[in-house]
Every structure is written in C-alpha cells, then in structure tokens.
PDB file of N, CA, C and O in Angstrom:
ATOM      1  N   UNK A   1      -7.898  12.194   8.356  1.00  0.00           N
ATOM      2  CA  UNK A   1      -8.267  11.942   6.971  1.00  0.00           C
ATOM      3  C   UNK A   1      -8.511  10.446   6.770  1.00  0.00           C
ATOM      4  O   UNK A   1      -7.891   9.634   7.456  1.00  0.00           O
ATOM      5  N   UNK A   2      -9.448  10.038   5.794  1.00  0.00           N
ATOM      6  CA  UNK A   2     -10.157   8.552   5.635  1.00  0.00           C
ATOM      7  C   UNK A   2      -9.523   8.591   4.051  1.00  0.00           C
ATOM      8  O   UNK A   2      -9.784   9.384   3.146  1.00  0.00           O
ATOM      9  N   UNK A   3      -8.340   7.118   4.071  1.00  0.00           N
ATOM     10  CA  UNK A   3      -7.445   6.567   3.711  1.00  0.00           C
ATOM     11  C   UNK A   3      -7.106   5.258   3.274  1.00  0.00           C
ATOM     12  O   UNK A   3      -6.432   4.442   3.903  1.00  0.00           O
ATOM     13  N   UNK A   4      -7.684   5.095   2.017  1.00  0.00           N
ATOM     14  CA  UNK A   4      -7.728   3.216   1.970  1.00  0.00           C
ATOM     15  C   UNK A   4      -5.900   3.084   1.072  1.00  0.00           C
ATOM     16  O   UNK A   4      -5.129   3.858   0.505  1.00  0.00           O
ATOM     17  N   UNK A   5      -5.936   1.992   1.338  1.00  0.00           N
ATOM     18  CA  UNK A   5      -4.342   1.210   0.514  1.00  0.00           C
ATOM     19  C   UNK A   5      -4.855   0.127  -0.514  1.00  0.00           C
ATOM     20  O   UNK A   5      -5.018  -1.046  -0.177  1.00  0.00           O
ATOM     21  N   UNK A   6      -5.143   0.677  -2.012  1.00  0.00           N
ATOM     22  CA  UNK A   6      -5.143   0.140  -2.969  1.00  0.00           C
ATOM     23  C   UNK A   6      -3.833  -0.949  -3.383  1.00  0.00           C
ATOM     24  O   UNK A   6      -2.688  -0.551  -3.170  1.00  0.00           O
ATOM     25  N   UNK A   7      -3.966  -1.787  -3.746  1.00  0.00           N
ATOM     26  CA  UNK A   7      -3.094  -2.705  -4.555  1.00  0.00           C
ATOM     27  C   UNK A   7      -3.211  -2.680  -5.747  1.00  0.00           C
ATOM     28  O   UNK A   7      -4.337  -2.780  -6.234  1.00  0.00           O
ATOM     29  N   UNK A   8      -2.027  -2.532  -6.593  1.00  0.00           N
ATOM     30  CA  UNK A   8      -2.328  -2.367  -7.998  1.00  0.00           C
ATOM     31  C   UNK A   8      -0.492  -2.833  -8.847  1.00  0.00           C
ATOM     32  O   UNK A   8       0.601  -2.900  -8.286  1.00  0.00           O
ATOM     33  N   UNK A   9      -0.754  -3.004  -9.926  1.00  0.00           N
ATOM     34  CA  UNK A   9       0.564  -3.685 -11.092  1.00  0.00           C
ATOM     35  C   UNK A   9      -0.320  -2.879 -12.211  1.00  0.00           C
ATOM     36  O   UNK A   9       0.211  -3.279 -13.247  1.00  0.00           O
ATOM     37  N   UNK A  10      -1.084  -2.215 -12.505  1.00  0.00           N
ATOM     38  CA  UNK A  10      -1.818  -1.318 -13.463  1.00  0.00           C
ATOM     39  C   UNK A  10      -2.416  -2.290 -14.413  1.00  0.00           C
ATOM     40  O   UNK A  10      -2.917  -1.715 -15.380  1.00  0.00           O
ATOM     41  N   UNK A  11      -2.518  -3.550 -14.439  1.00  0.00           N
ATOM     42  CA  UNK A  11      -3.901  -4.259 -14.619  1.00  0.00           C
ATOM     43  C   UNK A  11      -5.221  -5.027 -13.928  1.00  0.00           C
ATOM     44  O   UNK A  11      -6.378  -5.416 -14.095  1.00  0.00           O
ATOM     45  N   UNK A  12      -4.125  -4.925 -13.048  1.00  0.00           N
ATOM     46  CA  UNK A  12      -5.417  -5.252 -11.514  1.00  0.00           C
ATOM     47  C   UNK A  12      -5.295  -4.845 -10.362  1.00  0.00           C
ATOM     48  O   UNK A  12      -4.161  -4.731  -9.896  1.00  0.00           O
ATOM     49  N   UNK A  13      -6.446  -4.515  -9.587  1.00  0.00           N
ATOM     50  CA  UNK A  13      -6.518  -3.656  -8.705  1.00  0.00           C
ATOM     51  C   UNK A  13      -7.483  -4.118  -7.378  1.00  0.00           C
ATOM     52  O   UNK A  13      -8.710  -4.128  -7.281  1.00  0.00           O
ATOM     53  N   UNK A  14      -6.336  -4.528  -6.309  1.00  0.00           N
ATOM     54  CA  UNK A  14      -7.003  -4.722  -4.955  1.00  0.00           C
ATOM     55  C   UNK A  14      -7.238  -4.478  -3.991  1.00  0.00           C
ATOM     56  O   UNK A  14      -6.672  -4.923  -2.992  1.00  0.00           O
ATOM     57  N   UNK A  15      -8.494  -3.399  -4.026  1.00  0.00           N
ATOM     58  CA  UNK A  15      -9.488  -2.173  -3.297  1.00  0.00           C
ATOM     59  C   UNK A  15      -9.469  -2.474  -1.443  1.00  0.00           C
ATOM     60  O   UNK A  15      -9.910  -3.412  -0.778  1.00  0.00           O
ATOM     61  N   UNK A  16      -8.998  -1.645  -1.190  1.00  0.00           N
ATOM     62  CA  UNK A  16      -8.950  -1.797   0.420  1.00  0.00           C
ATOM     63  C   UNK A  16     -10.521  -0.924   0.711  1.00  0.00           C
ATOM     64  O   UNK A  16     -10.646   0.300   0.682  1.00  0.00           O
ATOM     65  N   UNK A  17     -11.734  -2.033   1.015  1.00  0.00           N
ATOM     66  CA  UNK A  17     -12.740  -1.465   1.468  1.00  0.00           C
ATOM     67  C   UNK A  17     -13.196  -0.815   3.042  1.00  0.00           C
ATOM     68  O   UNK A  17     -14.196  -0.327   3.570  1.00  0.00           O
ATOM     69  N   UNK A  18     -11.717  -1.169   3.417  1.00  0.00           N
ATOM     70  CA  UNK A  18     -12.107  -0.941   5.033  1.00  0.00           C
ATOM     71  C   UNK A  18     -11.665   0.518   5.429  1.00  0.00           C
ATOM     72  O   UNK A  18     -12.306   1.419   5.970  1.00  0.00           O
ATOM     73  N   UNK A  19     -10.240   0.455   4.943  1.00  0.00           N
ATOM     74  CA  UNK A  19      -9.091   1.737   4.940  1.00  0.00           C
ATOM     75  C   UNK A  19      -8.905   2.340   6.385  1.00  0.00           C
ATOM     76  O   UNK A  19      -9.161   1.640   7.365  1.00  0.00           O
ATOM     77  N   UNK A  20      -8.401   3.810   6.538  1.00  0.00           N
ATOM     78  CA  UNK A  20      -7.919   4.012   8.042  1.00  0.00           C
ATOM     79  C   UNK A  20      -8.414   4.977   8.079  1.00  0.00           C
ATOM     80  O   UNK A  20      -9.065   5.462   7.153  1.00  0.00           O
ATOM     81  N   UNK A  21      -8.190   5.553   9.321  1.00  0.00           N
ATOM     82  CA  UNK A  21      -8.100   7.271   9.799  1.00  0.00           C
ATOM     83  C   UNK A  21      -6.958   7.657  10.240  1.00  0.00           C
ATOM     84  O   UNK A  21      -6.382   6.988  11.097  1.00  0.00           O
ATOM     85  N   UNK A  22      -6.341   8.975   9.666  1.00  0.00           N
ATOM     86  CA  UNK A  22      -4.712   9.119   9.583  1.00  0.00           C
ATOM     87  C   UNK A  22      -5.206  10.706   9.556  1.00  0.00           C
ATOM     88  O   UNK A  22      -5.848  11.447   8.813  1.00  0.00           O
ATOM     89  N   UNK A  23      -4.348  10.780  11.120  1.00  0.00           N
ATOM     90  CA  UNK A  23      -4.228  12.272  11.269  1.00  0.00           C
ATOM     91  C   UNK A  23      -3.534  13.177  10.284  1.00  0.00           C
ATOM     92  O   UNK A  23      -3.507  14.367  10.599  1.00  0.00           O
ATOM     93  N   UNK A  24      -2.878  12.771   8.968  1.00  0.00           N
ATOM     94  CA  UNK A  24      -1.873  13.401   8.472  1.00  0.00           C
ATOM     95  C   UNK A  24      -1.717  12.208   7.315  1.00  0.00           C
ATOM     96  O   UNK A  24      -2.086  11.035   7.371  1.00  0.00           O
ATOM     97  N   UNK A  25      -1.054  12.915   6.269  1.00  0.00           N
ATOM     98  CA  UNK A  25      -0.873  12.207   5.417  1.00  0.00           C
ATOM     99  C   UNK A  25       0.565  11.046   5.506  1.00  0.00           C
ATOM    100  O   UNK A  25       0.724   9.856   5.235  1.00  0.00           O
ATOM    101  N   UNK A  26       1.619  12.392   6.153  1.00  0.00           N
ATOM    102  CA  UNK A  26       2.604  11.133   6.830  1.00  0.00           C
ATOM    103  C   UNK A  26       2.533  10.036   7.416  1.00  0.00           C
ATOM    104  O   UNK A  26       3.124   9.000   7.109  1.00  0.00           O
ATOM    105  N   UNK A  27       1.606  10.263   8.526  1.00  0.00           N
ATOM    106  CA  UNK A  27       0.992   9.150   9.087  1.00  0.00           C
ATOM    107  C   UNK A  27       0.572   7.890   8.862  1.00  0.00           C
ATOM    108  O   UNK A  27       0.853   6.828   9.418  1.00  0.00           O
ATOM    109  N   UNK A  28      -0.386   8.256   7.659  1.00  0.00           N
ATOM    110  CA  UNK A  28      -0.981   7.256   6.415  1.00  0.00           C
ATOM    111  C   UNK A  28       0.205   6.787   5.599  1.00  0.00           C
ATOM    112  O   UNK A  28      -0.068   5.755   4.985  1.00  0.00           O
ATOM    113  N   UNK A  29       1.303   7.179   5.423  1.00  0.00           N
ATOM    114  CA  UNK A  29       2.661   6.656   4.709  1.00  0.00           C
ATOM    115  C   UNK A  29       3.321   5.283   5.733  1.00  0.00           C
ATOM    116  O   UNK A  29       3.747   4.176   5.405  1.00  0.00           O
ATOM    117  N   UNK A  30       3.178   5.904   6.984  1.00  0.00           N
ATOM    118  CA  UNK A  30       3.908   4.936   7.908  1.00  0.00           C
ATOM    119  C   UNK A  30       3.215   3.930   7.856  1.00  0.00           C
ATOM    120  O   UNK A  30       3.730   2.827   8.035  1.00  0.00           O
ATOM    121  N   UNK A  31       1.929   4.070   7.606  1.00  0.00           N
ATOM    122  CA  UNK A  31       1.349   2.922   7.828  1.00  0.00           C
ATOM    123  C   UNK A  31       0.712   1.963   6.702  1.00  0.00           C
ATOM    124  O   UNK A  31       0.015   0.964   6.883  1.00  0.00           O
ATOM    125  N   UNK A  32       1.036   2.398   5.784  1.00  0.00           N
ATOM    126  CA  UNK A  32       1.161   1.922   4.090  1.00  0.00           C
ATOM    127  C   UNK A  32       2.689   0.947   4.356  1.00  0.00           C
ATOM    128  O   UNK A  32       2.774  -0.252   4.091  1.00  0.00           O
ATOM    129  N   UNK A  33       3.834   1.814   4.945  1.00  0.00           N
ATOM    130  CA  UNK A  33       4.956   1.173   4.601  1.00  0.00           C
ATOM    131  C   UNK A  33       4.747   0.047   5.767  1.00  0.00           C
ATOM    132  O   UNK A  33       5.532  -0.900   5.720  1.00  0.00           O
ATOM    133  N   UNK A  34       3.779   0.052   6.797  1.00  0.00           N
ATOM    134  CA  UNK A  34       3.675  -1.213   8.007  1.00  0.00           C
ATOM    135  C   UNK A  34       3.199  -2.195   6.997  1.00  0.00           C
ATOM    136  O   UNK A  34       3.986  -3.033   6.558  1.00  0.00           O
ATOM    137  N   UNK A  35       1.841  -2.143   6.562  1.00  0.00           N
ATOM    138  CA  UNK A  35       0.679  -2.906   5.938  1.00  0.00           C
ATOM    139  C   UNK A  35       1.778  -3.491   4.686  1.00  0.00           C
ATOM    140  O   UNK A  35       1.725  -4.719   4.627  1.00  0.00           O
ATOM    141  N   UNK A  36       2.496  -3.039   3.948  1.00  0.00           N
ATOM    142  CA  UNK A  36       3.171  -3.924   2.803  1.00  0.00           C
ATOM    143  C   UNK A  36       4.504  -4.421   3.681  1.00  0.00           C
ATOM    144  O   UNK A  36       5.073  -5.289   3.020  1.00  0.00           O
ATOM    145  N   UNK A  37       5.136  -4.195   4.828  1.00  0.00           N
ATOM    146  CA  UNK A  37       6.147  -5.356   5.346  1.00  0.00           C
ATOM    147  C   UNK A  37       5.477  -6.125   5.896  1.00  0.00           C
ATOM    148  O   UNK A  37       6.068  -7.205   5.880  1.00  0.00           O
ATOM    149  N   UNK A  38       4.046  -6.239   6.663  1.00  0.00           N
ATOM    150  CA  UNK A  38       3.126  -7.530   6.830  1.00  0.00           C
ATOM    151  C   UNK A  38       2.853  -8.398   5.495  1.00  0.00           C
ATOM    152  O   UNK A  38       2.942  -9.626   5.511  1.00  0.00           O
ATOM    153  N   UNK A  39       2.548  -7.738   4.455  1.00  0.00           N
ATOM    154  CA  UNK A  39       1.949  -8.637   3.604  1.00  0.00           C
ATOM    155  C   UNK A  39       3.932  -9.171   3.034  1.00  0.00           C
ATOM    156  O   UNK A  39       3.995 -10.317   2.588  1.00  0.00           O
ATOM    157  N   UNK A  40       4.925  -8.599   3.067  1.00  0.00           N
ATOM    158  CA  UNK A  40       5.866  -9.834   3.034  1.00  0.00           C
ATOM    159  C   UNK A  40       6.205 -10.502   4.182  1.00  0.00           C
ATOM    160  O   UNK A  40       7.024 -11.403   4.002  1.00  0.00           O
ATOM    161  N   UNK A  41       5.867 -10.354   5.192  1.00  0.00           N
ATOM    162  CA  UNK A  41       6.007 -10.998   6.116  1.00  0.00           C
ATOM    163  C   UNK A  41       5.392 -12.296   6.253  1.00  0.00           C
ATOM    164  O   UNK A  41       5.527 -13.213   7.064  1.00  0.00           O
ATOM    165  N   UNK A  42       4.638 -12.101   5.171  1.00  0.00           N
ATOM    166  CA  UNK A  42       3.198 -13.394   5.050  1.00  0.00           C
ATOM    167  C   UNK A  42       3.575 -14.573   4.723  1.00  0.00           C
ATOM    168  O   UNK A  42       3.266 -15.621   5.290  1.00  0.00           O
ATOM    169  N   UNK A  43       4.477 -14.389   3.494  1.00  0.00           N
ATOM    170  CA  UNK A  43       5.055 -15.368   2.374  1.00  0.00           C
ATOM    171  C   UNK A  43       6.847 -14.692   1.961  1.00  0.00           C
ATOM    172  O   UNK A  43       7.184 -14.390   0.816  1.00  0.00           O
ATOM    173  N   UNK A  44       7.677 -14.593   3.074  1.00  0.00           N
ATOM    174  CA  UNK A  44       8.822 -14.154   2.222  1.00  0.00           C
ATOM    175  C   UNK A  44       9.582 -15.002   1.202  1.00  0.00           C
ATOM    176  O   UNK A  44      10.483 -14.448   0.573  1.00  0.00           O
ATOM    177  N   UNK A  45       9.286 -16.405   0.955  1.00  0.00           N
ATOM    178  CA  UNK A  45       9.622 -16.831  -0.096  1.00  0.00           C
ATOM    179  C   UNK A  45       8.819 -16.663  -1.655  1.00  0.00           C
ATOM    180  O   UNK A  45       9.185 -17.326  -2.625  1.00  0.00           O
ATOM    181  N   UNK A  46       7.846 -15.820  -1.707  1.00  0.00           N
ATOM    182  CA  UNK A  46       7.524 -15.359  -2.608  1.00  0.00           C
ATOM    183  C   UNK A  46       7.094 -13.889  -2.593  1.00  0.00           C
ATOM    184  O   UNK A  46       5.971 -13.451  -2.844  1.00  0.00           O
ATOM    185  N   UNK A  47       8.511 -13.013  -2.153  1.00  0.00           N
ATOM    186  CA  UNK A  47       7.784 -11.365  -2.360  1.00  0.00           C
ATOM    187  C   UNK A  47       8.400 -11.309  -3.505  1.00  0.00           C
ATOM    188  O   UNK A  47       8.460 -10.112  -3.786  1.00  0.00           O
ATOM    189  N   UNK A  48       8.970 -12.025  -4.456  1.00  0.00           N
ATOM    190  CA  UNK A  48       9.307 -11.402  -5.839  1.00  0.00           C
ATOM    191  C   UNK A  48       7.959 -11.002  -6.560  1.00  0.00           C
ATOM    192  O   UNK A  48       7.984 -10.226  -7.516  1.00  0.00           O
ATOM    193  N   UNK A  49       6.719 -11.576  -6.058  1.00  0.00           N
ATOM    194  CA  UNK A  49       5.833 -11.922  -6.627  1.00  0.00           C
ATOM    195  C   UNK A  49       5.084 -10.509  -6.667  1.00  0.00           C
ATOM    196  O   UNK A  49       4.426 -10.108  -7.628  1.00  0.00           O
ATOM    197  N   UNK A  50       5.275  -9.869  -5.553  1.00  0.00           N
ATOM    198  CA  UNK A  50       4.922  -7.962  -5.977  1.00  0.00           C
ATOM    199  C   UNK A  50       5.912  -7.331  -6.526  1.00  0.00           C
ATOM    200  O   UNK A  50       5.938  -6.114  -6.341  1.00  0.00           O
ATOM    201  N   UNK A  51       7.037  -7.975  -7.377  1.00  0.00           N
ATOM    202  CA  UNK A  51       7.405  -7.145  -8.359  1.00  0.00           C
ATOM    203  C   UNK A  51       6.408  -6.752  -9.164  1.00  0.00           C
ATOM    204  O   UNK A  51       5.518  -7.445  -9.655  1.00  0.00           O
ATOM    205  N   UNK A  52       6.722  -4.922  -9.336  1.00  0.00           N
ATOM    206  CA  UNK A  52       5.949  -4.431 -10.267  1.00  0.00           C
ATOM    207  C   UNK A  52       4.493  -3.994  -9.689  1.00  0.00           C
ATOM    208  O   UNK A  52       3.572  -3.536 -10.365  1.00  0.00           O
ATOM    209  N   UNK A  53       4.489  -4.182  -8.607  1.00  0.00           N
ATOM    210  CA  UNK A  53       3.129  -4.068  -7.877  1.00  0.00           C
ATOM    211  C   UNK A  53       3.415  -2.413  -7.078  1.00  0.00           C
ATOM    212  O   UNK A  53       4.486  -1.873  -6.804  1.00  0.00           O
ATOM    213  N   UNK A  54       2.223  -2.006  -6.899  1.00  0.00           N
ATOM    214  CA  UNK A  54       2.443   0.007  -6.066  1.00  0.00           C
ATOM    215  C   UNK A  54       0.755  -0.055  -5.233  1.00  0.00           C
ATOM    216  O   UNK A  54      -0.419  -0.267  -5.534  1.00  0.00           O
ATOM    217  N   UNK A  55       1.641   0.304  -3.967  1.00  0.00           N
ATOM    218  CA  UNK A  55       0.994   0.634  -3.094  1.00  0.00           C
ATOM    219  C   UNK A  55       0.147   1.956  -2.895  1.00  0.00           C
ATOM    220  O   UNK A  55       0.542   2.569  -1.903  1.00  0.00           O
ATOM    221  N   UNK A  56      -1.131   2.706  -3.694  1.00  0.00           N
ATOM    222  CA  UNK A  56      -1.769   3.497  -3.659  1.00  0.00           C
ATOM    223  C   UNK A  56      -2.523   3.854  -2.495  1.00  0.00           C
ATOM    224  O   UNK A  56      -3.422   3.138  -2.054  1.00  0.00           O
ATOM    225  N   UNK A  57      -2.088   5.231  -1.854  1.00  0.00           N
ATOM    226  CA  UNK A  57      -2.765   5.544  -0.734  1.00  0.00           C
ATOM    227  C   UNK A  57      -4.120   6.706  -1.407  1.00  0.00           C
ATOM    228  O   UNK A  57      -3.928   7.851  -1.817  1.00  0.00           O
ATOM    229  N   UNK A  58      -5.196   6.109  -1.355  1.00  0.00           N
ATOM    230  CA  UNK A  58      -6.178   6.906  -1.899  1.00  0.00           C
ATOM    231  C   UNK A  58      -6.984   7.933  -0.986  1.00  0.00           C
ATOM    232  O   UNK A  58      -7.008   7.529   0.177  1.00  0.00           O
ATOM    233  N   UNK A  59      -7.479   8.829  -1.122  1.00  0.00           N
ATOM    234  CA  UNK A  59      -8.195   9.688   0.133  1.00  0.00           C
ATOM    235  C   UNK A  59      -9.610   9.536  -0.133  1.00  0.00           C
ATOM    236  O   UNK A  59     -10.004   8.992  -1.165  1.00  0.00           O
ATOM    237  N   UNK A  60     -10.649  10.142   1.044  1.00  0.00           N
ATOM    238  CA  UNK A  60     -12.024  10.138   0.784  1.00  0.00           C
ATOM    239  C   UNK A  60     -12.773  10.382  -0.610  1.00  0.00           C
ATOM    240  O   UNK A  60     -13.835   9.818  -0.874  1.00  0.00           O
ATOM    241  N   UNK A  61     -12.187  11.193  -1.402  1.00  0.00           N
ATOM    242  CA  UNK A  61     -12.695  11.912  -2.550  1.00  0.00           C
ATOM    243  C   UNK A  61     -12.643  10.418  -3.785  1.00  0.00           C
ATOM    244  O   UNK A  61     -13.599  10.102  -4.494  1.00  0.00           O
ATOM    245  N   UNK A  62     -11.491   9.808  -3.765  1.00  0.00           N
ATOM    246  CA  UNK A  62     -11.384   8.817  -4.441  1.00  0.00           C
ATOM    247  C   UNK A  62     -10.181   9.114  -5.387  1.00  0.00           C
ATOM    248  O   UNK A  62      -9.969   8.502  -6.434  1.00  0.00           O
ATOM    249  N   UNK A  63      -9.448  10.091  -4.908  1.00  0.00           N
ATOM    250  CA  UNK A  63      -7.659  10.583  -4.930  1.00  0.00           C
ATOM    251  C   UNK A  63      -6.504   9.753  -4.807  1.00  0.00           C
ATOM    252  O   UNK A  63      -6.609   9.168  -3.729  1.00  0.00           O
ATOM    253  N   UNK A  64      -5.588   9.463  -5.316  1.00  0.00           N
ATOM    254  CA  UNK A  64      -4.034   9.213  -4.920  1.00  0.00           C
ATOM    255  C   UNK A  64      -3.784  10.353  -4.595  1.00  0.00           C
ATOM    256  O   UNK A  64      -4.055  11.436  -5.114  1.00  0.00           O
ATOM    257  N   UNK A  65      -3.165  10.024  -3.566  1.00  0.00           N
ATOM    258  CA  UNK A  65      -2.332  10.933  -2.649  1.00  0.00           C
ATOM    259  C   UNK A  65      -1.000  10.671  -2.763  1.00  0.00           C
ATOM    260  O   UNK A  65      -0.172  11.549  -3.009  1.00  0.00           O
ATOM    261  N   UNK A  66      -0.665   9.199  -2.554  1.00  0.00           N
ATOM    262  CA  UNK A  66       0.691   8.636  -2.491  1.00  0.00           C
ATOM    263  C   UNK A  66       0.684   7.757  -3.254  1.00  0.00           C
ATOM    264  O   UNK A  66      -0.340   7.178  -3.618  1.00  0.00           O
ATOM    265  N   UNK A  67       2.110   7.438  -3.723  1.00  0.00           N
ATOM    266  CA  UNK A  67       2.363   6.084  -4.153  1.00  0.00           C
ATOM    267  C   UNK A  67       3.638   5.569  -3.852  1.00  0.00           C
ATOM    268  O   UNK A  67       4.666   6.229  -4.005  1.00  0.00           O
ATOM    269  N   UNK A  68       3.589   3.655  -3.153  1.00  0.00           N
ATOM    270  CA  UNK A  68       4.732   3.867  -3.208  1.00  0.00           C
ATOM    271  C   UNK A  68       4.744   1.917  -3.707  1.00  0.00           C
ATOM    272  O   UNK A  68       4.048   0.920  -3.520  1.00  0.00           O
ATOM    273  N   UNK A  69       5.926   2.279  -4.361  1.00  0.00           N
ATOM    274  CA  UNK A  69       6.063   0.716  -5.557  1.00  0.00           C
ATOM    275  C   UNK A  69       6.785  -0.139  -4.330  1.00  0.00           C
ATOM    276  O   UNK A  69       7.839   0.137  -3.757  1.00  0.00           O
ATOM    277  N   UNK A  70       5.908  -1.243  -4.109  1.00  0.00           N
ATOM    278  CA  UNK A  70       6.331  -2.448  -3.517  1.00  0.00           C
ATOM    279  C   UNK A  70       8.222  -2.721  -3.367  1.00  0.00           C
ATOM    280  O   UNK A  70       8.848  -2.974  -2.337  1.00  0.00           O
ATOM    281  N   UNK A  71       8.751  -2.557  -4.771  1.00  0.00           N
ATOM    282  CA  UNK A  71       9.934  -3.287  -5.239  1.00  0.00           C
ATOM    283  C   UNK A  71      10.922  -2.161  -4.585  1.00  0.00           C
ATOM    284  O   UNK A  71      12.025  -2.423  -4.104  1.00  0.00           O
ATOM    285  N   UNK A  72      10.467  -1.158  -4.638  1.00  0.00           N
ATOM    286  CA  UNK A  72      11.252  -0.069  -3.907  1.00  0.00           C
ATOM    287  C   UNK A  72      11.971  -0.367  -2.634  1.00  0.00           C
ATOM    288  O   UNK A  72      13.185  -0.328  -2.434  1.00  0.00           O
ATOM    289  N   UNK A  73      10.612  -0.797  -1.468  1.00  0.00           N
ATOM    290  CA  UNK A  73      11.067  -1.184  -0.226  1.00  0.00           C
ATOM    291  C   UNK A  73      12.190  -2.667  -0.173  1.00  0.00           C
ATOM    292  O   UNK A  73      12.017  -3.717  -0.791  1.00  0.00           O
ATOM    293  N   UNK A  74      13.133  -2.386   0.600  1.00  0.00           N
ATOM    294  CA  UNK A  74      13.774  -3.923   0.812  1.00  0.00           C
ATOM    295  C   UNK A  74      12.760  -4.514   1.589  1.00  0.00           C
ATOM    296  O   UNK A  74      11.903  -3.912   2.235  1.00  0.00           O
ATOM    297  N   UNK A  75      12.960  -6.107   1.451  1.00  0.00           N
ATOM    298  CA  UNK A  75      12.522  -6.912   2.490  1.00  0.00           C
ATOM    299  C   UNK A  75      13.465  -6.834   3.857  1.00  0.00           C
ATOM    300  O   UNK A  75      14.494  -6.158   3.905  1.00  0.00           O
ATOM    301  N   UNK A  76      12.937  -7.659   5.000  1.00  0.00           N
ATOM    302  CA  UNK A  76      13.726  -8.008   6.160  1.00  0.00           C
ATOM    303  C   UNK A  76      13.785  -8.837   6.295  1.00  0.00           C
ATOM    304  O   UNK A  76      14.431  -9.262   7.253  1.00  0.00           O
TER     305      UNK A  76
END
C-alpha cells in the first residue's frame, strides 16, 4: 500500500510528497513511529516544539488511516 506521513497541529499541514510502500498497514505504523524519532533526533533540545503536532498516515485514495500525536511518543 502507497503511504505518505502528513504533519499537522490542525492549522498547518506538512504534505509528505514522496511517501512509502508498506506491505501492511502495521508496517506503515513502524515506520511513522521511525520517521518522527528521526525528526527528534534532529533537534532534541527543541521537541517541545511538536507539542500538539499528529502524525497522519494517509493512503493512496487521500485517507487517514492512522494517527498518531507526536506528544504521545516519549523522546530518547
């Protein structure tokens, strides 16, 4: 399945134009939850800064499938 990872705080929204291929929707979860511990991995002195921010896994059709809120995950 063809799988992009939207960024969103529900006033702005930053469109993953490239997205994946994910045998499974689980699959596409694991790798939603990889792609947001890179992006704190980037700057961990400012992941407060996706407070309030959700990780939308969208499908071909132009669907949420998943969601999962940034603030949820701990950092490492």
């Amino acid at each position: 399945m063809q799988c992009y990872f939207n960024l969103t705080n529900g006033d702005v929204m930053i469109c993953d134009e490239e997205g994946i291929v994910a045998s499974s929707l689980q699959v596409a979860i694991i790798s939603a939850m990889e792609a947001i511990e890179e992006l704190r991995a980037q700057d961990r002195l400012n992941s407060d800064e996706w407070q309030g921010w959700r990780l939308e896994i969208i499908d071909a059709s132009g669907q949420a499938v998943q969601t999962i809120p940034l603030n949820a995950l701990s950092a490492h």
